[in-house]
C-alpha positions in Angstrom: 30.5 -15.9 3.2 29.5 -17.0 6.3 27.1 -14.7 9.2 30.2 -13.5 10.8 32.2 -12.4 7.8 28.9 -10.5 7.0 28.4 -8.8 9.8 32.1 -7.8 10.1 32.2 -6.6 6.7 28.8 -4.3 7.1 30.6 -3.1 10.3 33.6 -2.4 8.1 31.7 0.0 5.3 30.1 2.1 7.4 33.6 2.9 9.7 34.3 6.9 9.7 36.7 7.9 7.0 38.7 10.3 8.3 40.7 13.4 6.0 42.0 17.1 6.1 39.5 19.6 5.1 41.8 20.1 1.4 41.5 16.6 0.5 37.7 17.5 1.3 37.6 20.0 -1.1 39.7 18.1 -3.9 37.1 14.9 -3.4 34.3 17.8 -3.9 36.0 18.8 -7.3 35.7 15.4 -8.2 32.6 13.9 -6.6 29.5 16.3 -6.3 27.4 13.6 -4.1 30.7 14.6 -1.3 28.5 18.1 -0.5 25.1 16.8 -1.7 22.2 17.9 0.7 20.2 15.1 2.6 17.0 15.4 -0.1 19.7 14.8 -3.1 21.0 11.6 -1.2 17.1 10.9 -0.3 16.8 10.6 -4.4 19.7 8.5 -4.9 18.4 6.0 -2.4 15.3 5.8 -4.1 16.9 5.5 -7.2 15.2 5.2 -10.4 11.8 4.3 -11.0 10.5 1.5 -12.9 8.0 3.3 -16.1 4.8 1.2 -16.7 2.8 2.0 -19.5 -1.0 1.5 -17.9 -2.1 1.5 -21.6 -0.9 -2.0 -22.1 -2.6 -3.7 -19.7 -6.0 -3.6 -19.4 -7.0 -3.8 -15.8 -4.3 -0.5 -15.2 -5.5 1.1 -18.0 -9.0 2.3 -16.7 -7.3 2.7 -13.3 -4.8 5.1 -14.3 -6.6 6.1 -17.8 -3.6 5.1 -20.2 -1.2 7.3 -18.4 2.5 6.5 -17.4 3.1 6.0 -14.1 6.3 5.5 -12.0 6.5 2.4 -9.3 9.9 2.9 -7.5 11.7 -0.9 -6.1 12.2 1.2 -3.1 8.5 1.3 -2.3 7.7 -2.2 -3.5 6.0 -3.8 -0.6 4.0 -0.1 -0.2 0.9 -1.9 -2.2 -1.7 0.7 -3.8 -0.1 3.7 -2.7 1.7 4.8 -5.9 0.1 8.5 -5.9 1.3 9.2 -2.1 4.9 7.3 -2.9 5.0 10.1 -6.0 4.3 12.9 -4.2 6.6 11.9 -1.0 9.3 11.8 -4.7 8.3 14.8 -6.0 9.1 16.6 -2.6 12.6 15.1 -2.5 13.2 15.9 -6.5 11.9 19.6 -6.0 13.8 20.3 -2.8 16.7 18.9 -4.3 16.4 21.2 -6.9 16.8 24.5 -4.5 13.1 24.8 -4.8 10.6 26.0 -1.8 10.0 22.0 -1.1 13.7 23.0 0.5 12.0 24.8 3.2 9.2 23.0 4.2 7.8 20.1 6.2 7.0 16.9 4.9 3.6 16.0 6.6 2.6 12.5 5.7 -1.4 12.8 6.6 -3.9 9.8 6.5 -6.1 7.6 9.0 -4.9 5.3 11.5 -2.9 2.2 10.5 -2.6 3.5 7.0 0.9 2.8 6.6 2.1 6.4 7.2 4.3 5.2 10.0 5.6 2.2 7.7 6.7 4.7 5.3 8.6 6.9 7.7 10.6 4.2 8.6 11.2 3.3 4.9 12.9 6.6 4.6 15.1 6.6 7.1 16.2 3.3 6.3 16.9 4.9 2.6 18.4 7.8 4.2 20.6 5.3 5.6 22.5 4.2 2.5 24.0 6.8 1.3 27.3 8.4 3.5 28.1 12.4 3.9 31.0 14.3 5.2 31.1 16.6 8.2 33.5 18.1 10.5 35.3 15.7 12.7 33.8 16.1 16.5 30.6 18.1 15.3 28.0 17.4 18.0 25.6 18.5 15.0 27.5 17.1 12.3 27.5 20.3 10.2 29.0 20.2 6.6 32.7 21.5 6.5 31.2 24.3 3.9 29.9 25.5 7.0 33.3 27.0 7.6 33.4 29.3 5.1 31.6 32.4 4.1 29.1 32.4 1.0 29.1 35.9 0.5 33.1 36.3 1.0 34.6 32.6 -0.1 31.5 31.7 -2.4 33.5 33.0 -5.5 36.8 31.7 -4.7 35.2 28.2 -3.8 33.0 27.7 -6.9 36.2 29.1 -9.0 38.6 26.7 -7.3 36.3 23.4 -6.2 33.5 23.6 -8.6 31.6 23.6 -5.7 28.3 26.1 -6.4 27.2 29.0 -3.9 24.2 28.1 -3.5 25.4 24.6 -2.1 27.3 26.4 0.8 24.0 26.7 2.9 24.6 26.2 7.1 26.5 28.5 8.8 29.3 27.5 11.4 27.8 26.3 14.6 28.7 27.7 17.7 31.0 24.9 18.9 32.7 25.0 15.1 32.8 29.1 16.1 34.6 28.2 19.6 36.9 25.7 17.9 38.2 28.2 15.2 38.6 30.3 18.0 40.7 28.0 19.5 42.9 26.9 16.1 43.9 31.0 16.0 41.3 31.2 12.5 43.1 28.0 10.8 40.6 26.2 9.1 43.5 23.6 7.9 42.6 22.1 11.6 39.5 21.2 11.2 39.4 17.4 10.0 36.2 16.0 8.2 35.1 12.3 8.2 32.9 10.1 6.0 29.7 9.3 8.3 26.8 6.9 7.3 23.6 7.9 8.7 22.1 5.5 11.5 19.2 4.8 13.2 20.8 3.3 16.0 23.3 6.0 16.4 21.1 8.8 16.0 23.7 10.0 13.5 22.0 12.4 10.7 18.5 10.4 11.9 16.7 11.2 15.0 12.6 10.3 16.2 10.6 13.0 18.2 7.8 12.2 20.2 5.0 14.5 21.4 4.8 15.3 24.9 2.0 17.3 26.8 2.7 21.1 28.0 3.7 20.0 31.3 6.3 17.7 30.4 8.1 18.9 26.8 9.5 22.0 25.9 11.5 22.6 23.1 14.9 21.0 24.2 13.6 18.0 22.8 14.2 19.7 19.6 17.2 22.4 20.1 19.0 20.5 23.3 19.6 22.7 26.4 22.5 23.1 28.7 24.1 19.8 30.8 24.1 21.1 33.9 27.1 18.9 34.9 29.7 21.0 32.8 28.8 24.2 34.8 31.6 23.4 36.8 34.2 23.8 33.8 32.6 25.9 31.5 30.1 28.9 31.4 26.4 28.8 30.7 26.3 30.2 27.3 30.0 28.2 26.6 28.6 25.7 23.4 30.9 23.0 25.6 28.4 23.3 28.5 25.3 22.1 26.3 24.0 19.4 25.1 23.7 19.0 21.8 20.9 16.3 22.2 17.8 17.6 20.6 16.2 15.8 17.2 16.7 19.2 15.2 20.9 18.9 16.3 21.0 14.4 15.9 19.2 15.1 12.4 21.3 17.5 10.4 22.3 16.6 7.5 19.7 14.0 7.6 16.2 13.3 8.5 14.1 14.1 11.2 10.9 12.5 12.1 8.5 13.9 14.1 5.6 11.7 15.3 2.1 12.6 15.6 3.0 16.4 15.3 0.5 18.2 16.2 -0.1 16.4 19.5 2.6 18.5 20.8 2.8 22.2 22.3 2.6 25.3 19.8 5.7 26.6 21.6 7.3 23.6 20.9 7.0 23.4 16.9 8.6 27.0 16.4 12.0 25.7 16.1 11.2 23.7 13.7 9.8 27.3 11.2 13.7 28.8 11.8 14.9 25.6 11.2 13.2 24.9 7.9 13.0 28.5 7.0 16.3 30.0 7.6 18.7 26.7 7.8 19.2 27.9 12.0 17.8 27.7 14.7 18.2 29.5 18.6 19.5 27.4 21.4 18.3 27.3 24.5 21.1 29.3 26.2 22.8 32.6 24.6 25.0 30.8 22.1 24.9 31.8 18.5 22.0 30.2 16.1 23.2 25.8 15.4 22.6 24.7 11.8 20.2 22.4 10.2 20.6 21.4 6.6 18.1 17.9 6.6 14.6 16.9 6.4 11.9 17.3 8.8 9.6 14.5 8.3 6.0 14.5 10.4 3.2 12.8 10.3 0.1 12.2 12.1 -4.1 11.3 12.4 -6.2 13.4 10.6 -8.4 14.3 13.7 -5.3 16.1 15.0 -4.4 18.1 11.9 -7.8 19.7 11.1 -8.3 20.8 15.1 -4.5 22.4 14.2 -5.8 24.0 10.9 -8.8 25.4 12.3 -7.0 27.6 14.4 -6.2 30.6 13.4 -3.1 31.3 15.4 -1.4 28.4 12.9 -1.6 30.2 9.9 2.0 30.7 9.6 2.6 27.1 10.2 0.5 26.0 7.7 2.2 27.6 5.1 5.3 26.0 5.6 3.8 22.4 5.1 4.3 20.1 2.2 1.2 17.6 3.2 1.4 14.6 1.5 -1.8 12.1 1.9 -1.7 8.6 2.8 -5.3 7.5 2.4 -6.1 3.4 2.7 -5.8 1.3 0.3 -8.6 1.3 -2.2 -7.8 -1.5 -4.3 -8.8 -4.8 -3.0 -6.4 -7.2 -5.0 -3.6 -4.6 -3.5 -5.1 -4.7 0.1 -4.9 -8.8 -0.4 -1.2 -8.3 -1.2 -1.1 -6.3 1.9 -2.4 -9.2 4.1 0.1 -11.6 2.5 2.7 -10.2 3.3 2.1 -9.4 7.1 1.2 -13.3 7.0 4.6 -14.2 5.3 6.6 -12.7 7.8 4.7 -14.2 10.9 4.6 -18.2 12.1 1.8 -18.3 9.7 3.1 -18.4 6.2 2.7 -22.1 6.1 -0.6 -22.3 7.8 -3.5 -23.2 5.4 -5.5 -20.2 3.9 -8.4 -21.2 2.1 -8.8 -19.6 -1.7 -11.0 -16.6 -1.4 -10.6 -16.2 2.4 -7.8 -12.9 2.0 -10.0 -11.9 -0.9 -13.2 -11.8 0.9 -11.8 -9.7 4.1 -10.2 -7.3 1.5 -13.4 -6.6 -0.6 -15.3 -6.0 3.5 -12.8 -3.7 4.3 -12.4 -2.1 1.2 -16.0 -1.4 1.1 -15.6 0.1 4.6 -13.8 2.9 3.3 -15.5 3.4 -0.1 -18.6 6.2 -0.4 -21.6 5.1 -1.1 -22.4 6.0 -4.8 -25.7 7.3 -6.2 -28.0 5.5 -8.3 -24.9 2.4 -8.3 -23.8 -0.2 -6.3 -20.9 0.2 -3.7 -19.8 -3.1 -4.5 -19.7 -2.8 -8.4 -17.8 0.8 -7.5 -15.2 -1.5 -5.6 -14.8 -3.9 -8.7 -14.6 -0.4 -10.9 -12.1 0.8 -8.7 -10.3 -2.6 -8.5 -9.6 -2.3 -12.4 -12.6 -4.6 -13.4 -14.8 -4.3 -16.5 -18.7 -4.5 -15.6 -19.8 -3.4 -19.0 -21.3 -6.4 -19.8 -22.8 -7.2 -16.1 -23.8 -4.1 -14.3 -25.2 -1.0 -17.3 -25.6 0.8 -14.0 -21.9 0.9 -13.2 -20.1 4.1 -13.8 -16.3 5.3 -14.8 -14.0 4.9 -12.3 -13.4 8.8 -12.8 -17.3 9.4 -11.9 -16.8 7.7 -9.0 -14.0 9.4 -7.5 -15.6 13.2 -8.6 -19.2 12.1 -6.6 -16.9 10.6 -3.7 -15.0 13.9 -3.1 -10.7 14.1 -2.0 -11.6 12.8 1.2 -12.2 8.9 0.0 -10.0 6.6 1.6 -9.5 9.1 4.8 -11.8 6.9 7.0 -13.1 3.3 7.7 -11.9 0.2 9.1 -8.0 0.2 9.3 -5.5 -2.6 8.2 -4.9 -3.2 11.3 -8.4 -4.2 12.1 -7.8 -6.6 9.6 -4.9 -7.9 10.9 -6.7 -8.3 13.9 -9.9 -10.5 12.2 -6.8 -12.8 10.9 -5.3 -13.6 13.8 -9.0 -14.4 15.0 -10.2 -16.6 12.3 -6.4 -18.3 11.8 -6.9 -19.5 15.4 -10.8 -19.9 15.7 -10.6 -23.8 15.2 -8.7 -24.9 18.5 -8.1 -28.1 16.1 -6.1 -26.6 13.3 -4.4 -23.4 12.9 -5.8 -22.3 9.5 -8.5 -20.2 7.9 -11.5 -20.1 5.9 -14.1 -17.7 4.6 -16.8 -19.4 6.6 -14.7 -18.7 9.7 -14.0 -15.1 8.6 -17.8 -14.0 8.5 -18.7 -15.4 11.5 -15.8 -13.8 13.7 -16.8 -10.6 11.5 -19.5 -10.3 12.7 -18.5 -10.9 16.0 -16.4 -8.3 15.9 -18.8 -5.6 14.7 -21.0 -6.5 17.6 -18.1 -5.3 19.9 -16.8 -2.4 18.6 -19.6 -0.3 19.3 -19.7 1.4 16.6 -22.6 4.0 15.9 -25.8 2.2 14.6 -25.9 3.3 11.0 -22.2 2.5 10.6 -22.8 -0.9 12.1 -25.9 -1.8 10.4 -24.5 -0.7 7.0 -21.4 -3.3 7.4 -23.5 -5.8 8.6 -25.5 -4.8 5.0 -22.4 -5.4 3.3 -21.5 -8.9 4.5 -25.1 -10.5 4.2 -25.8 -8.9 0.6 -22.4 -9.1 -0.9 -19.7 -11.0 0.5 -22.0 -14.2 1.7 -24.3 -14.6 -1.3 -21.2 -14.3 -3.8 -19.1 -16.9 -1.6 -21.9 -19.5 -1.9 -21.5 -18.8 -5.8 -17.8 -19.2 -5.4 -17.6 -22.4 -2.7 -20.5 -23.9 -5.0 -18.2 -23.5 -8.3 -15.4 -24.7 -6.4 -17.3 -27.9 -5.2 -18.8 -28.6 -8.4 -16.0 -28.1 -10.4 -13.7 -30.6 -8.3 -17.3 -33.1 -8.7 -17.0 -32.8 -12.4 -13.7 -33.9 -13.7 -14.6 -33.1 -17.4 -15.9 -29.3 -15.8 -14.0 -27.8 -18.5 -14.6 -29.9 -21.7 -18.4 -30.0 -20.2 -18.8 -26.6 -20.3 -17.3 -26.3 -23.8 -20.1 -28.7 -25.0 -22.6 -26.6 -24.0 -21.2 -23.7 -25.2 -20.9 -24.6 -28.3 -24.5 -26.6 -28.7 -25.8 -23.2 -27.5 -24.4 -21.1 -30.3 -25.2 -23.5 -32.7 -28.9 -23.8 -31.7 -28.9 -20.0 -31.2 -27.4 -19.3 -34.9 -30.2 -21.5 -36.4 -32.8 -20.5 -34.6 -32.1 -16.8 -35.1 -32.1 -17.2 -39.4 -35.0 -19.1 -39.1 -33.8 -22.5 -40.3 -34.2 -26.4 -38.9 -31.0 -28.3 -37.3 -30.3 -31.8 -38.1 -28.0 -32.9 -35.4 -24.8 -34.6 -37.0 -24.7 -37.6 -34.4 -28.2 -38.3 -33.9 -29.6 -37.3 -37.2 -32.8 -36.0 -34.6 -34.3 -33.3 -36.9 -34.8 -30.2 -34.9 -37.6 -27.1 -35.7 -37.9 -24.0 -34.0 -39.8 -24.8 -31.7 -37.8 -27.5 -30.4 -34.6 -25.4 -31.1 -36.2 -22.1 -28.9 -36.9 -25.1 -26.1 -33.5 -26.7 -25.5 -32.0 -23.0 -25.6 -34.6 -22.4 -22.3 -33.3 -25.2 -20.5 -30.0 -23.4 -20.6 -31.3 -19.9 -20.4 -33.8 -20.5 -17.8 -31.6 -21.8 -14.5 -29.8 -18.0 -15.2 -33.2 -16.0 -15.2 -32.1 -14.5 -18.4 -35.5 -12.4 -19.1 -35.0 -11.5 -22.8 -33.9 -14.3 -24.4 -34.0 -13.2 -28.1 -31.7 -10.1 -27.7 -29.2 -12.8 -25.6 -29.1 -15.1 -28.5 -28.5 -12.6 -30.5 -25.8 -10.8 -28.7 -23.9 -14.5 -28.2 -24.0 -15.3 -31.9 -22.7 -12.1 -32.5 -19.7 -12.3 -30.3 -18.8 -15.6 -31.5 -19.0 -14.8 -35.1 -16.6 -12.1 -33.9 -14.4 -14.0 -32.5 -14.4 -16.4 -34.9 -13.0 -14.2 -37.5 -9.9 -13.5 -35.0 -9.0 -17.6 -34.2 -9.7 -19.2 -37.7 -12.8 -20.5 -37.7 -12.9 -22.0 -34.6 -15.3 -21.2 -31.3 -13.7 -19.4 -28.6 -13.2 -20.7 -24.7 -16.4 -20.9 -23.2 -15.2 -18.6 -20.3 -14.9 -16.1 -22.8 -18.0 -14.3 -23.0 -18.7 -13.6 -18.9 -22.7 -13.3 -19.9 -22.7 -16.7 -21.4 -20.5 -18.6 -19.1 -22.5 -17.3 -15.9 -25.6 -18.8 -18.0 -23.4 -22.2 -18.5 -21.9 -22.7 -14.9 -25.9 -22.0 -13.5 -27.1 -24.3 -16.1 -24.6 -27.2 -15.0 -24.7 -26.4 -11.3 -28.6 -26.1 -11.0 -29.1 -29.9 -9.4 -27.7 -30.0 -6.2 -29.4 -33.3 -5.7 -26.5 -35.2 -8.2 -23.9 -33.8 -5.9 -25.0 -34.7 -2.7 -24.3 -38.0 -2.4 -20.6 -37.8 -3.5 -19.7 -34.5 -1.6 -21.4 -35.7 1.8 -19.5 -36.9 4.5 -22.4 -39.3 5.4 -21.8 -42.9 5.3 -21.4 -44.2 1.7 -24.2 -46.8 -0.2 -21.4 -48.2 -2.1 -18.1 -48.5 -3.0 -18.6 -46.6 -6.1 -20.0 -43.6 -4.4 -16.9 -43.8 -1.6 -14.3 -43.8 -4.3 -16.0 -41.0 -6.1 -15.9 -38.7 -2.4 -12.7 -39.9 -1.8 -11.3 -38.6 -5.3 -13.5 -35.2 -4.6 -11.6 -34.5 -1.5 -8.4 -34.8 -3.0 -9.6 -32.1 -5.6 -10.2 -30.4 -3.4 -7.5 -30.8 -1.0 -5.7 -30.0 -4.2 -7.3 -26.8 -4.7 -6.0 -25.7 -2.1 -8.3 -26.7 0.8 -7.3 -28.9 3.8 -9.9 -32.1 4.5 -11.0 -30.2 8.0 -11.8 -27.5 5.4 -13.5 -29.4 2.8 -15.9 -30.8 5.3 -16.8 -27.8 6.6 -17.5 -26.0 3.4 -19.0 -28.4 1.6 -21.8 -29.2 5.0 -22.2 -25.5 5.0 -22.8 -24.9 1.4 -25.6 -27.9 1.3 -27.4 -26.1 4.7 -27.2 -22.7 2.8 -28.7 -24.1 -0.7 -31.7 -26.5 1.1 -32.1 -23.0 3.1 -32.8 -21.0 0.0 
């Protein structure tokens, strides 16, 4: 199918369906989605979710304690924000149900640049999918149940339709009243047509924007009268007014109001009747206009607590389902957040060097994280991120300690995503050379940035905290293990050497006994055993080296019982393989000459650099890149 034929055909579905109001009712007998309300089409949009079982994987498990949880394919790209995403549900699911969510505002509140925006305009585009019926000409689009009476048809209706009472919920508008009027009280007149909900249209969707008390009043909501009908009709005639307000573009759909509580008081009291009572008052002397949708609001958190604190807006607050949309929390999801602004921009094919997203997630993430007690915020982040840090921090706590010492408001301030965004544009462009980016970049226009934003001096000062004793120290670590391992092509087969001469030294020495080597035949005693452990043990500052050996043989035995017989990976016991990688990586002298981009002493040595760069290229790295890292990471280790 070609563009056109698409287009056409799209153009095609969503095309009004016109019918009389009986064949209306005979589709209702048959098809109960024909008079479903705008929060029961809201669910089948969604549709159903997808059931994870946390317990099954390990990393979800201490995040969500073993419980089920629910990710929807509607929400997808909406990364760590499954609790807000199941409560925005649960208001749909309960108002669908007839229950008081029916009645109330959904107020998506969080920080700036939190996505709450991004998911308003997810649900209009959901609300979008799914068609309803209303009465042909409607400037409201009002449901042809409108037309009759609950209290006098309700009976006859559910008797003859199947339709239930409590599903005949506007009353007639006053331009339905004027047209039955008209048609001498034959309903048989009215026709009804098929609409899909649009954006574009403003049909069953509609946006509302604060104003300021001089310039909005509530016609921006209700509509007023178009003064150039005055001529032909009378002021209170519903042919003289202007059905353009959000509450009359929105029924039968959704309604978002933005950044709420900017606006007037006077101005929000439409939207009580309206949520309340299904009606609201026009501006002229008409009868009440119906509204059967969704009122959908959001704003900064700065504006909703100066609106709670006043006492006038108790009634208000009552009628507010306030869902919160805190940041992301999760650094592994905030990195998934960053790659996918990047995939839909010009730079999805620009080189990103490994650990650069990472390293800008963990600084932000920490922005918006509380500083634990008697812990470290960056082992709370890993915590929080899923990780284990038994083994590597005693100190760290349960990821549920940490959220009942943070208090509700975690995640409710910091630096935004769109600061982020920001930094990456920054470091993406810093090298007027090559379009690409790097962690070495990243923390220099970092802290660039913090310079400028003025922020207050303990804020400040604790970021800059954050970059110089977290993020830099752990990338020379992780540029070092990248370097190394591209200089070493048996890295991994190396490693597992070591590893397994360790625990074998370790075994004897801890019952006691002398080691013959097998390939040697070099008769080893305790003594000499206890010295070649040190020269492992000793690069990695391990400070009680019997209760280590002891803790490795154990595991290994362990784990030798599960894999018959044989030693596990080396990589598998993080306490021993931190020991290992320092142990292999403690002479920078051996790498200098093959990583340096000084002139070579022989061919030998150029061949060797020339493979390293390709490993590195390979990694993931582009040569610009590798020169750079590799010339910082030799000026930060003869610094130290």
């Amino acid at each position: 199918m070609s563009i056109f034929d698409h287009v056409q055909s799209r153009y095609e579905r969503i095309q009004r369906e016109e019918m009389s109001l009986q064949e209306y009712l005979e589709l209702c007998r048959q098809d109960t989605t024909a008079y479903a309300s705008a929060a029961e089409r809201m669910l089948a949009a969604i549709g159903e979710p997808e059931v994870i079982d946390t317990a099954k994987d390990p990393s979800l498990s201490r995040i969500f304690s073993n419980k089920l949880i629910r990710r929807y394919p509607s929400f997808a790209e909406f990364y760590g924000m499954e609790e807000a995403i199941e409560q925005i549900v649960s208001y749909f699911r309960h108002a669908a149900q007839g229950l008081e969510e029916r009645k109330q505002i959904l107020y998506l509140l969080g920080p700036v640049g939190g996505g709450k925006s991004s998911l308003a305009e997810r649900l209009k585009l959901l609300m979008e999918q799914i068609p309803f019926y209303a009465i042909k000409g409607s400037p409201v689009f009002e449901s042809p149940l409108g037309l009759f009476s609950p209290e006098e048809d309700g009976e006859l209706i559910e008797k003859e339709y199947g339709i239930p009472q409590r599903c005949m919920r506007s009353a007639m508008s006053p331009w339905a009243a004027k047209r039955l009027k008209e048609y001498g009280g034959d309903i048989s007149k009215f026709r009804v047509v098929k609409l899909y909900p649009s954006r574009l249209n403003q049909i069953g969707i509609s946006k509302t924007e604060p104003g300021d008390d001089n310039n909005q009043d509530i016609s921006a909501l209700v509509g007023k009268v178009d003064i150039r009908q005055l001529e032909l009709y009378a002021q209170d005639d519903p042919d003289a007014y202007s059905f353009s307000g959000g509450l009359c573009k929105a029924n039968q759909g959704l309604m978002e109001f933005v950044e709420m509580f900017k606006a007037p008081i006077k101005v929000l009291h439409p939207l009580l009747t309206a949520t309340q009572e299904g009606n609201y008052n026009p501006t002229e002397g008409m009868g009440a206009i119906p509204f059967d949708g969704v009122v959908l609001a959001h704003s900064n958190e700065s504006e909703w607590q100066a609106f709670r604190n006043n006492r006038n807006n108790e009634a208000f607050l009552d009628r507010v389902y306030i869902v919160k949309v805190p940041y992301c929390l999760r650094a592994s999801e905030e990195v998934k957040i960053y790659a996918k602004l990047l995939e839909h921009s010009s730079l999805n094919q620009a080189p990103c060097a490994p650990d650069t997203l990472r390293m800008l997630s963990q600084f932000i993430v920490l922005s918006r994280l509380r500083e634990p007690e008697n812990s470290s915020v960056y082992s709370k982040m890993r915590i929080y991120d899923g990780e284990n840090l038994k083994d590597t921090d005693p100190r760290a706590k349960s990821i549920q300690e940490y959220r009942d010492s943070a208090g509700v408001d975690e995640g409710m301030d910091g630096l935004s995503t769109r600061f982020a965004f920001k930094i990456l544009s920054k470091v993406f462009n810093f090298d007027a050379s090559e379009v690409a980016a790097n962690p070495v970049h990243l923390l220099y226009v970092l802290e660039q940035r913090l310079d400028q934003e003025q922020l207050p001096k303990e804020t400040h000062e604790r970021y800059l905290r954050y970059i110089k004793e977290y993020l830099a120290p752990r990338y020379v670590d992780f540029i070092g293990k990248e370097i190394q391992t591209a200089y070493l092509e048996s890295y991994s087969e190396y490693g597992q050497n070591i590893f397994d001469r360790y625990v074998t030294y370790a075994d004897f020495w801890i019952q006691e006994q002398e080691y013959r080597d097998p390939e040697t035949g070099e008769l080893l005693d305790r003594q000499s055993l206890n010295e070649e452990l040190e020269k492992i043990e000793k690069p990695a500052g391990i400070s009680n080296p019997k209760d280590f050996r002891h803790e490795v043989v154990n595991f290994v035995l362990r784990a030798r019982a599960q894999n018959n017989g044989t030693n596990p990976s080396w990589q598998s016991y993080e306490k021993l393989r931190a020991v290992i990688e320092k142990k292999m990586f403690a002479n920078t002298e051996e790498l200098l000459p093959v990583i340096s981009f000084n002139a070579k002493a022989s061919a030998s040595d150029q061949r060797k650099h020339e493979d390293f760069v390709a490993r590195m290229v390979d990694r993931g790295y582009t040569e610009k890149q590798v020169r750079l890292l590799s010339e910082w990471y030799l000026r930060v280790r003869k610094s130290q």
